[in-house]
TORMAR-282636 format. One line per field, with one value per residue (C-alpha): residue number from 1; x, y, z. Coordinates in steps of 0.001 Angstrom, whole numbers. Layout:
BEGIN
num NUM,... $
east X,... $
north Y,... $
up Z,... $
// end
This chain:
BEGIN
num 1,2,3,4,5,6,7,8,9,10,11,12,13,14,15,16,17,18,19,20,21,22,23,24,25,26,27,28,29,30,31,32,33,34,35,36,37,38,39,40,41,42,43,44,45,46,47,48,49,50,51,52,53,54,55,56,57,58,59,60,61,62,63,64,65,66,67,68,69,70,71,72,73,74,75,76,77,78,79,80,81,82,83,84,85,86,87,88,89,90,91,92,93,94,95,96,97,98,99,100,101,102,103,104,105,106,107,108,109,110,111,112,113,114,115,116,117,118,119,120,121,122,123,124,125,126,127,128,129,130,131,132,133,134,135,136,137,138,139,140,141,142,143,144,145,146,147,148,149,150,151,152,153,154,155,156,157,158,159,160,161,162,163,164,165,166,167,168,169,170,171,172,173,174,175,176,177,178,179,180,181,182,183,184,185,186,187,188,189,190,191,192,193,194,195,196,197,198,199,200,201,202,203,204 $
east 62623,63628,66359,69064,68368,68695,71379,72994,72104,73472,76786,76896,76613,79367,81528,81008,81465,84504,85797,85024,85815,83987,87840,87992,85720,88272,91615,93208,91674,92486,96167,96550,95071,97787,100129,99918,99692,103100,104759,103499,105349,108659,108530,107687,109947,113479,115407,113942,114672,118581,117756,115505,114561,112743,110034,110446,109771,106946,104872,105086,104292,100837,99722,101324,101246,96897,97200,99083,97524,100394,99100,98250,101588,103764,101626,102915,106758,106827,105420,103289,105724,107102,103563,102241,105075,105248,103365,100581,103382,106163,103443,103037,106290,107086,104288,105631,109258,108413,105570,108532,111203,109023,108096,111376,112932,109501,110161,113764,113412,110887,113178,116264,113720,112795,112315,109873,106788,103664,101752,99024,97884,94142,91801,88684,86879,83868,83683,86629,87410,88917,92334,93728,96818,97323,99948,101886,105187,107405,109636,112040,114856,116936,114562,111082,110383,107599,105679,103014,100643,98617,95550,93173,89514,88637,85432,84842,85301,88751,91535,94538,98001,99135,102323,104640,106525,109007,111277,111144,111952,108621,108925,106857,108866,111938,111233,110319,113272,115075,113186,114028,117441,117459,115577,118429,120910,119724,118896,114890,114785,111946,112904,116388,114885,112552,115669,117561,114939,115379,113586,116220,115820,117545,114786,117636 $
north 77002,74639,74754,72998,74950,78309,77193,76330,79960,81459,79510,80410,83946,83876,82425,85186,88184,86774,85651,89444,91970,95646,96399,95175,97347,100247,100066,102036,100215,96722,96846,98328,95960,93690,95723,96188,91952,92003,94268,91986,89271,90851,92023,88748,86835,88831,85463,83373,85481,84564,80644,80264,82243,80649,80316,83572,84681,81870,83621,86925,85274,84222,87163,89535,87032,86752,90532,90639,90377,88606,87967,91557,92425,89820,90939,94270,93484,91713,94352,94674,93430,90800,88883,89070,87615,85060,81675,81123,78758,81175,83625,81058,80387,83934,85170,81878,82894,86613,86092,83645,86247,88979,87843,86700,90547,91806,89516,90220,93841,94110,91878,94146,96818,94890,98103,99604,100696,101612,104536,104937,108048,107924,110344,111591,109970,107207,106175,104399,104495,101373,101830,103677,104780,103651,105695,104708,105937,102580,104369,103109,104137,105706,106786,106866,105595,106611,103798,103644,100627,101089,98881,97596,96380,92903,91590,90350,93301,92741,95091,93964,95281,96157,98134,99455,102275,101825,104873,106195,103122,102300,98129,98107,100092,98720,95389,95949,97894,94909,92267,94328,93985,90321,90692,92172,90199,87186,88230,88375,84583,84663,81254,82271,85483,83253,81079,83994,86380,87589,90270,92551,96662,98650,99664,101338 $
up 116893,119434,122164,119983,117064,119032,120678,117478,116039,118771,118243,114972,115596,117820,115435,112744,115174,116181,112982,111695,114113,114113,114240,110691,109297,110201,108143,110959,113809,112232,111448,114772,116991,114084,114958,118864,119104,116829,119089,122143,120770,120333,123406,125695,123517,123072,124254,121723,118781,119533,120949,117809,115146,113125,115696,116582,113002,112715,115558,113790,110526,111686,112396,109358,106839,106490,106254,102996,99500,98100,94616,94092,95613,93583,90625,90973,92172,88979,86585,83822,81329,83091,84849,80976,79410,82436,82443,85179,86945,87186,88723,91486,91725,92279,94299,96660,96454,97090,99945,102007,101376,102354,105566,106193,106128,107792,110813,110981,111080,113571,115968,115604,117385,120402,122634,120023,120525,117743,117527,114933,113652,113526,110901,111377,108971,109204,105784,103824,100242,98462,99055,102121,103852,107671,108798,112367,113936,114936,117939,119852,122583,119692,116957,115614,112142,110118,109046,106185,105480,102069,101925,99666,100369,99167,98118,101209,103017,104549,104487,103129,102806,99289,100123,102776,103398,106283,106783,103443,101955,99491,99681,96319,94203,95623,95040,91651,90657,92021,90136,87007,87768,87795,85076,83052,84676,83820,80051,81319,82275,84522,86120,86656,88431,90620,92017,92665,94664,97917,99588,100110,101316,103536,106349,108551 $
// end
């Protein structure tokens, strides 16, 4: 092999350790190091969340929203009954609508705790099943709040988030109960229920 080539090898290999962390291989370890660079950015930019916050929200968003399985997620807000009897554009219209709202209240909730800090509970364990539960306390100068990140293994190997439980409050089930209500308030019209979805809990 000659210089170039090995020096293109080498590049390459770069590239893939830093594109896929050790970290990742750890559910606990990944959506911590997440976590710790989210709480970096509330911090160091307090004064922007009130000049402007949709930049505020959009430097949050890049690094929660490629940890979210939002198909799997919208699949389940939306419910057995409802994805089946749905066409494979109102899916996509939802799973859209649903992954803006989403990190629209995620954002807006972490910025209301700007003194917080994130402590993850780490297991002893060294082998992961398919799905697993990263649990972290989200304290602040008032209050901690118990903070549960379920996760599911794709294909590839990457861990991503499936559901959330912030403070009691399970985001899935809430969400879904919600979309049922729309459902019934607008006489099952999954369209109508599309245009009028907003990712709306109570995390307080």
């Amino acid at each position: 092999m000659n210089n170039t080539l090995k020096s293109l090898a080498f590049f390459l290999g770069i590239v893939c350790l830093l594109s896929n962390p050790v970290s990742a291989s750890d559910p606990h370890k990944f959506i911590d190091t997440k976590a710790q660079e989210m709480v970096a950015i509330i911090r160091n930019n307090q004064e922007l969340f009130a000049i402007d916050p949709e930049l505020f929200k959009d430097k949050i968003n890049i690094i929660f929203e490629p940890m979210v399985d939002f198909r799997r997620v919208g699949a389940s807000v939306m419910g057995k009954k409802y994805y089946l009897a749905s066409s494979k554009e109102q899916r996509l219209q939802f799973i859209e609508s649903f992954r803006t709202s989403l990190l629209d209240t995620y954002s807006s909730t972490l910025a209301q705790w700007g003194d917080q800090k994130i402590m993850t509970i780490f297991p002893e364990l060294s082998e992961f099943q398919k799905t697993e539960d990263v649990k972290q306390n989200l304290i602040t100068s008032s209050n901690t709040y118990p903070i549960t990140y379920k996760v599911r293994r794709d294909k590839n190997g990457n861990w991503l988030i499936i559901n959330i439980i912030v403070n009691g409050v399970n985001l899935g089930l809430t969400f879904r109960n919600q979309f049922q209500a729309l459902a019934k308030e607008h006489n099952e019209n999954i369209d109508e229920v599309i245009k009028h979805w907003t990712s709306d809990a109570n995390l307080d």
